[in-house]
C-alpha positions in Angstrom: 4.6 -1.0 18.8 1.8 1.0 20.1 -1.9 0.8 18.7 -4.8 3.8 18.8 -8.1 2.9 19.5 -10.5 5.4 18.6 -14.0 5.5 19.7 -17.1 5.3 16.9 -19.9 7.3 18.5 -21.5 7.0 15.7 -25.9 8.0 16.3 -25.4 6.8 19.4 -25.4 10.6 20.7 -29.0 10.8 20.6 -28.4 15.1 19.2 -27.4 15.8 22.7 -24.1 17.3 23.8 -24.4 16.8 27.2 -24.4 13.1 26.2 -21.4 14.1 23.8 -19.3 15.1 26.2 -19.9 11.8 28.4 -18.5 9.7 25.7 -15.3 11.7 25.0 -15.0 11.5 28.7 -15.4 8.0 28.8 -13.6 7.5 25.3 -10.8 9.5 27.2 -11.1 7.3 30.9 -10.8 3.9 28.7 -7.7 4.9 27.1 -8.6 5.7 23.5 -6.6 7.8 21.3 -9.1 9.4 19.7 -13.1 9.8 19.6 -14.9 10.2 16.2 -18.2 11.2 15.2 -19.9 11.5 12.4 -21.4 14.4 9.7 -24.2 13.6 7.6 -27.5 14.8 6.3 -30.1 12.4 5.1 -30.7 14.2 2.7 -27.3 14.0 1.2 -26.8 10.8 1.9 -29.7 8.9 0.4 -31.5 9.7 -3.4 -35.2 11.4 -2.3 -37.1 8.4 -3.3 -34.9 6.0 -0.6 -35.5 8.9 2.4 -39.6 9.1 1.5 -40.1 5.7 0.6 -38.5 4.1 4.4 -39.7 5.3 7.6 -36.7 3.4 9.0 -34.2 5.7 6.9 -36.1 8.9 7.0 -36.2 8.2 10.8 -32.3 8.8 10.9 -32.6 13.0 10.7 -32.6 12.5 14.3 -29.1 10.5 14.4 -27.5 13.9 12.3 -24.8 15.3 14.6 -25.2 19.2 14.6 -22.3 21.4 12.9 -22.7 23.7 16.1 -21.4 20.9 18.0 -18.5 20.7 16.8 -16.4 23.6 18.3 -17.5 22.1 22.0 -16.2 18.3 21.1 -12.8 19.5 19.0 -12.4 21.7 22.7 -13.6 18.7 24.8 -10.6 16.6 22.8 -8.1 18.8 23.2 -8.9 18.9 27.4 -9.0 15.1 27.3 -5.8 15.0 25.6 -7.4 12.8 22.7 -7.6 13.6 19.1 -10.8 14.8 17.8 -11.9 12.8 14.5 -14.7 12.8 12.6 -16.4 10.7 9.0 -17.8 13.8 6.5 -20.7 12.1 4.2 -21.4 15.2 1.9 -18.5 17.5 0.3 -19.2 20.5 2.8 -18.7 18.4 5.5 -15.1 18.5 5.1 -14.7 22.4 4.9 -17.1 22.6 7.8 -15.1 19.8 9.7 -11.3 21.5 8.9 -11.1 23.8 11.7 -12.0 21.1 14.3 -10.2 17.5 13.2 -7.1 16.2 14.2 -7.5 14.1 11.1 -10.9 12.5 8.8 -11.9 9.0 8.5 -13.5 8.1 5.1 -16.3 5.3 5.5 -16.4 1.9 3.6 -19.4 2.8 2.0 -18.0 6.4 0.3 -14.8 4.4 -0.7 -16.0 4.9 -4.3 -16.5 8.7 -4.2 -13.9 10.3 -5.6 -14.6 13.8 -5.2 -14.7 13.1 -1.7 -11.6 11.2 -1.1 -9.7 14.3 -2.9 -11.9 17.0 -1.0 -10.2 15.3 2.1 -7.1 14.5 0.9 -6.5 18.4 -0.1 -6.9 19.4 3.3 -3.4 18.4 4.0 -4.5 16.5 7.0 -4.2 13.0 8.3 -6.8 10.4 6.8 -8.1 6.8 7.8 -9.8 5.0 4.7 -12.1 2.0 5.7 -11.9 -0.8 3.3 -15.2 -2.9 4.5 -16.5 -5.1 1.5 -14.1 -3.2 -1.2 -12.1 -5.6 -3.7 -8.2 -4.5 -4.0 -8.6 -3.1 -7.3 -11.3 -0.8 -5.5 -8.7 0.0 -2.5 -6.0 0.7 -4.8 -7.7 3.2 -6.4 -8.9 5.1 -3.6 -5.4 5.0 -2.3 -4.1 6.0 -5.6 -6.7 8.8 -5.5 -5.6 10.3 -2.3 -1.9 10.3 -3.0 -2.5 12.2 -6.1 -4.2 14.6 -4.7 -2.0 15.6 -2.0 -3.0 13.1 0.9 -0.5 12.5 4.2 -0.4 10.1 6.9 -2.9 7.7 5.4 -4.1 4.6 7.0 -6.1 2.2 6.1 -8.3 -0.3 7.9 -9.2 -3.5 7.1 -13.5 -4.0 8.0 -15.8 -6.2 7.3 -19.5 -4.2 6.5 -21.9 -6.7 8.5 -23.2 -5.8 12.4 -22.2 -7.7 14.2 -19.5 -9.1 12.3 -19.2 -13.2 12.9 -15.6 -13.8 14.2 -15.2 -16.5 10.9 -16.0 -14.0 8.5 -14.0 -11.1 10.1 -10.7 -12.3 7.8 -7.9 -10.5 10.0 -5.4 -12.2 7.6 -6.6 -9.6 5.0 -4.8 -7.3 7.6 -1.3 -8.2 6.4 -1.9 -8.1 2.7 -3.3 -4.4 2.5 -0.1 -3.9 4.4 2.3 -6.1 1.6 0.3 -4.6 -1.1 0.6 -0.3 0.1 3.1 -0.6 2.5 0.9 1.7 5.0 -0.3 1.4 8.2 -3.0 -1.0 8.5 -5.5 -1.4 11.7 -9.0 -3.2 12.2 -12.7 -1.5 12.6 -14.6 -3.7 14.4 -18.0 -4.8 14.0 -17.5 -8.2 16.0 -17.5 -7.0 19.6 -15.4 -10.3 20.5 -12.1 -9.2 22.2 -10.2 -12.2 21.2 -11.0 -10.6 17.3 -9.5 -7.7 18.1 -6.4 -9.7 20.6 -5.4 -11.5 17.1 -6.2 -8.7 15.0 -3.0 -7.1 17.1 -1.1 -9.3 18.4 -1.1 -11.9 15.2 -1.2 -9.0 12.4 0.1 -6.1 14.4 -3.4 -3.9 13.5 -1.7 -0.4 13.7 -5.5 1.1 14.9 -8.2 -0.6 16.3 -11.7 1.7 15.8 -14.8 -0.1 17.8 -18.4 1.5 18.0 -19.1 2.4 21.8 -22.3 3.1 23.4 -22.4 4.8 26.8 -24.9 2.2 28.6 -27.2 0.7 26.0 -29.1 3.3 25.0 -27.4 4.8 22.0 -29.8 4.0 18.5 -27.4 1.5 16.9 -26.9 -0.3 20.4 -29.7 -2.8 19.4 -27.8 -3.8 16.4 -25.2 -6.1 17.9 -21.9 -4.2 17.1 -21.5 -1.7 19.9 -19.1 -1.7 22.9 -19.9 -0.6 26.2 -16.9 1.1 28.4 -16.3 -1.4 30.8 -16.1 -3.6 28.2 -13.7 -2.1 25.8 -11.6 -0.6 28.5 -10.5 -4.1 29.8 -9.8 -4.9 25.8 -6.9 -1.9 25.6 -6.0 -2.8 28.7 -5.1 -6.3 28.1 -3.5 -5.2 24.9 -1.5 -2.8 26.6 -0.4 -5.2 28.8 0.4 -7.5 26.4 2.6 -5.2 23.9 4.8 -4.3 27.0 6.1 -8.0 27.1 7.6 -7.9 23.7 10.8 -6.5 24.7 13.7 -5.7 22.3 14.4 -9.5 21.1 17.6 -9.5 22.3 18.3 -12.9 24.3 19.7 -11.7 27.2 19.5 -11.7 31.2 16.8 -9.5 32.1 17.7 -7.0 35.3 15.0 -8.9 37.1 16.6 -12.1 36.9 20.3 -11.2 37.9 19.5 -12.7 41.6 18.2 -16.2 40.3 21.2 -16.3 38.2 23.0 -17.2 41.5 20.4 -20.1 42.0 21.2 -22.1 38.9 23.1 -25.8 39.0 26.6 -24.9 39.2 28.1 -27.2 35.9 31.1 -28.9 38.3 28.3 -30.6 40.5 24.9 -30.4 38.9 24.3 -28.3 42.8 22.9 -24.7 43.6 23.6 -22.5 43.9 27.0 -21.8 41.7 30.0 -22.2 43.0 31.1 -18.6 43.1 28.4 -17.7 45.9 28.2 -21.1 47.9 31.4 -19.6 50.1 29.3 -16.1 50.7 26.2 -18.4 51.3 28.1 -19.9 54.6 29.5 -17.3 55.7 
């Protein structure tokens, strides 16, 4: 079993792609998979009245990623040896994105929107569909929808839409029956920044992809808000986890090649003695 972590940079980039480029680096130096940003415009992502009527929303045109980036992070990826991913939030988004992603990730919150999930899905390319406060009948659909339209490789994760996510109401068990139900890939978005979420989330449900929000050193816009990781923090995460999923083995009970010299060392069954019988002669001599 091997899981992907991919990086959320979310608005944490500040419009900068000098500060881009530092977190695929990083993304890249803490072992992630893949990196993935996000393409939105306020004003296609909220009615007028919303964008006019909060100063906190309309303050958000600053968090917009700009298309022009993207040509320097897909060629960044490819360098770092990661995938290059990224969340469209308006219909063009996803022609403009095509050239660049190694595969789209659908948000929780456009999980409704079916002219986007087929826009995406008729690209041919991999998807990830977050499932954050959908019901099944809602999920179902939106799978359902992508199939028909011609969607590959899709996975889904399992989310919970609150930041920071409280590790009681993060419901990893939900994990394994998205997987029962579509019999797809299933992995965990993260909102809880608690690595022993995201330990049982793989090692308990066997999360297929574990996406986390990173910030570079606090100073991203959404860093305030609880739900962020910072490198040194995550990195010892997929670390650990990596560690861990190299001592499952094949399952087969047998003598490891590590342990053919203490086999010598056990009680031999005539006496109750070590070391076995068969050596004590070569021991003496």
């Amino acid at each position: 079993m091997s899981v992907h972590f991919v990086a959320e940079i979310s608005s944490n980039h500040h419009q900068d792609l000098s500060r881009c480029l530092q977190f695929i680096d990083q993304s890249a130096l803490c072992g992630c998979s893949a990196v993935k940003f996000q393409l939105f415009k306020i004003d296609q992502l909220f009615i007028p009245d919303v964008v006019a009527g909060n100063e906190d929303i309309g303050k958000r045109k600053g968090w917009e990623l700009p298309v022009s980036f993207l040509p320097h992070l897909a060629e960044s990826c490819q360098d770092k040896g990661i995938d290059f991913a990224c969340t469209p939030f308006y219909l063009q988004a996803v022609e403009e994105l095509d050239p660049y992603v190694d595969f789209y990730k659908i948000a929780s919150y456009e999980l409704l929107w079916t002219d986007l999930l087929k826009e995406c899905a008729n690209t041919g390319k991999p998807l990830v569909l977050s499932t954050g406060m959908a019901t099944m009948a809602e999920v179902e659909e939106a799978v359902n929808t992508i199939i028909s339209a011609g969607g590959k490789k899709l996975t889904l994760l399992h989310c919970i839409s609150d930041y920071p996510a409280p590790p009681e109401k993060c419901n990893l068990a939900a994990i394994e029956t998205l997987k029962k139900a579509f019999q797809l890939p299933v992995g965990w978005s993260d909102h809880s920044v608690q690595p022993a979420v995201i330990y049982r989330a793989v090692h308990r449900f066997k999360a297929s992809m574990i996406e986390f929000h990173l910030d570079l050193e606090g100073a991203g816009d959404e860093y305030a808000s609880g739900h962020c990781w910072l490198p040194d923090q995550i990195k010892t995460v997929i670390s650990e986890v990596n560690t861990g999923l190299k001592a499952d083995g094949t399952g087969e009970k047998a003598p490891m090649d590590n342990e053919s010299r203490e086999r010598n060392w056990r009680a031999d069954p005539a006496d109750g003695l070590r070391p076995l019988s068969s050596i004590r002669q070569r021991w003496w001599l």
